[in-house]
C-alpha positions in Angstrom: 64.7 127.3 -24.0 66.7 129.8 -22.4 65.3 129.1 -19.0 66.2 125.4 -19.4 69.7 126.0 -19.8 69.8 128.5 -16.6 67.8 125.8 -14.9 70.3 122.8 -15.5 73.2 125.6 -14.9 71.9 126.6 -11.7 71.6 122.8 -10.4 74.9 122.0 -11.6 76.3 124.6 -9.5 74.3 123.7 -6.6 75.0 119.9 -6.7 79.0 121.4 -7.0 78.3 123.2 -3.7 76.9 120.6 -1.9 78.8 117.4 -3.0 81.2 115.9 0.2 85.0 116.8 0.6 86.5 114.3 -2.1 88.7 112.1 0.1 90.9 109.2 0.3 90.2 107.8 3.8 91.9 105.4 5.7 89.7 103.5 8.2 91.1 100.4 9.2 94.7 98.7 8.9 94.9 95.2 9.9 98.4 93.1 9.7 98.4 89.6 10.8 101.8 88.2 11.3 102.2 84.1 11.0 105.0 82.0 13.0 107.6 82.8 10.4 107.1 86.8 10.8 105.5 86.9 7.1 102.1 89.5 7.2 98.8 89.1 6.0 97.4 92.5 5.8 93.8 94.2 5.5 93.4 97.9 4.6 89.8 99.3 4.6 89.4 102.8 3.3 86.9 105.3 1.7 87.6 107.0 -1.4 85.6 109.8 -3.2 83.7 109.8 -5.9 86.3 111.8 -8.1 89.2 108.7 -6.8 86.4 106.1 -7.8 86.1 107.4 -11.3 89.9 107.8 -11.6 89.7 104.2 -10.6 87.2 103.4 -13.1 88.8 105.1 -16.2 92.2 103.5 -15.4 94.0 106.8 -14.5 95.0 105.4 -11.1 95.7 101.3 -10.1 95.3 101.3 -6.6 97.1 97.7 -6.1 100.0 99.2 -8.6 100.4 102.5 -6.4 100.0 100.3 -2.8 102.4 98.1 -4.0 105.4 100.2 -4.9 104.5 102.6 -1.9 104.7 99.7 0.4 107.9 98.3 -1.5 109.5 101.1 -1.3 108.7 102.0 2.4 109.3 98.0 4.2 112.1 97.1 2.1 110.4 93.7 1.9 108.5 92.0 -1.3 104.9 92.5 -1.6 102.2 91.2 -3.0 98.9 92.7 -3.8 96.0 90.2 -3.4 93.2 92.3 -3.7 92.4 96.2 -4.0 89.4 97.7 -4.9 86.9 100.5 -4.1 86.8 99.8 -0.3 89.7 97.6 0.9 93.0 95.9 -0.1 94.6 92.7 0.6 98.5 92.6 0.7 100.9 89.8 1.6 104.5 91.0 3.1 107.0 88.3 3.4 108.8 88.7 6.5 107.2 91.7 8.0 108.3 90.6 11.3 111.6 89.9 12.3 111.9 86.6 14.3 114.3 85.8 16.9 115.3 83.3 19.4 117.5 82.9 22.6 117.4 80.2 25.3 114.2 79.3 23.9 112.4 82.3 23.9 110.8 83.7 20.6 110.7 87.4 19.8 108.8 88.9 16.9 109.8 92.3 16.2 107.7 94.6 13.3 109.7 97.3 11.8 108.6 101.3 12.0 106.4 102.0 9.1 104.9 105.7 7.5 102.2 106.7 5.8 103.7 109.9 5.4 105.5 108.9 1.8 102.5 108.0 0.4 100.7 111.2 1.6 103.1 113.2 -0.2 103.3 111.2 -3.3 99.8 111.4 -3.5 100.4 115.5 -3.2 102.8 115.2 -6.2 100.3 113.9 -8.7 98.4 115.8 -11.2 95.0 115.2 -9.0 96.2 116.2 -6.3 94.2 119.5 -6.1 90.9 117.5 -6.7 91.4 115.5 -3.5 92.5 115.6 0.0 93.9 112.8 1.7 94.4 111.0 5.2 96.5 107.8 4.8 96.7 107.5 8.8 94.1 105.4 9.5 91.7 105.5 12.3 92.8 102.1 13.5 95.8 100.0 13.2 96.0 96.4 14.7 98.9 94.4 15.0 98.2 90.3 15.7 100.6 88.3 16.4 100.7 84.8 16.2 99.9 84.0 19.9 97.1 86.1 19.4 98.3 89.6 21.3 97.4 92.7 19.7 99.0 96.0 19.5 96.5 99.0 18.5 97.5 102.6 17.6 94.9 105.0 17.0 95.2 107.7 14.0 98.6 107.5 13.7 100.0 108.0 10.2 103.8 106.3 11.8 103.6 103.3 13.5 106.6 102.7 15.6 108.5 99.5 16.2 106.5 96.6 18.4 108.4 93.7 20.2 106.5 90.8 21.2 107.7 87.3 23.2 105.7 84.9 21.5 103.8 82.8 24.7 
């Protein structure tokens, strides 16, 4: 009986050993801006099995934490369509500032930061459990006339102007 209790000891330590980083990933952003500079926007991430079961036993809300995070950071109303294990779905009225002279339309995206977020995260209780990277690996900006401005790993994403064709 002994020996079955060192067994199942010894594998717990070993699967401890061996288990991934546990991670909040960032992998792809994607904001979509309409004609009146409001943003549709796609986040695809990764999270760890240790975030997933935080998930799960309601001791995080991802849509509740992307929310106020993105709230506080755009200075703009935001509404969370969709967040779940993988991706999120978020509205942002009037992402994009929209301008016009002599017939000419500018769209204009503020500066945004991950960086707040990141050190929320840092502030929380779990925060030794899990490391983070909130900059993700790709960020695409499409604006109406269909132009695209990418960044790659960046986890501050400056200002872009764009004349709308």
């Amino acid at each position: 009986m002994k020996f079955g209790y060192l067994a199942i000891g010894f594998l717990c330590v070993v699967c401890l050993a061996v288990m991934p980083a546990q991670a909040f990933t960032a992998k792809t952003l994607t904001i979509t801006l309409d004609n009146n500079g409001n943003a549709q926007a796609d986040m695809q991430y990764t999270l760890s099995f240790t975030e997933q079961a935080a998930i799960f036993f309601h001791a995080a809300d991802p849509a509740q934490l992307l929310q106020n995070a993105l709230q506080e950071n755009l200075n703009r109303p935001v509404t969370v369509q969709k967040a779940d294990m993988s991706s999120a779905d978020v509205t942002i009225s009037s992402f994009a500032q929209v301008t016009t002279n002599a017939g000419t339309t500018t769209m204009t995206t503020p500066a945004f930061s991950f960086a707040a977020a990141q050190k929320a995260v840092k502030n929380q209780w779990y925060a030794p459990l899990i490391t983070t990277d909130f900059a993700p690996q790709t960020t695409t900006i499409t604006f109406p006339d269909g132009y695209q401005s990418t960044f790659a790993s960046q986890i501050s994403i400056p200002s872009v102007s764009h004349q709308i064709a």
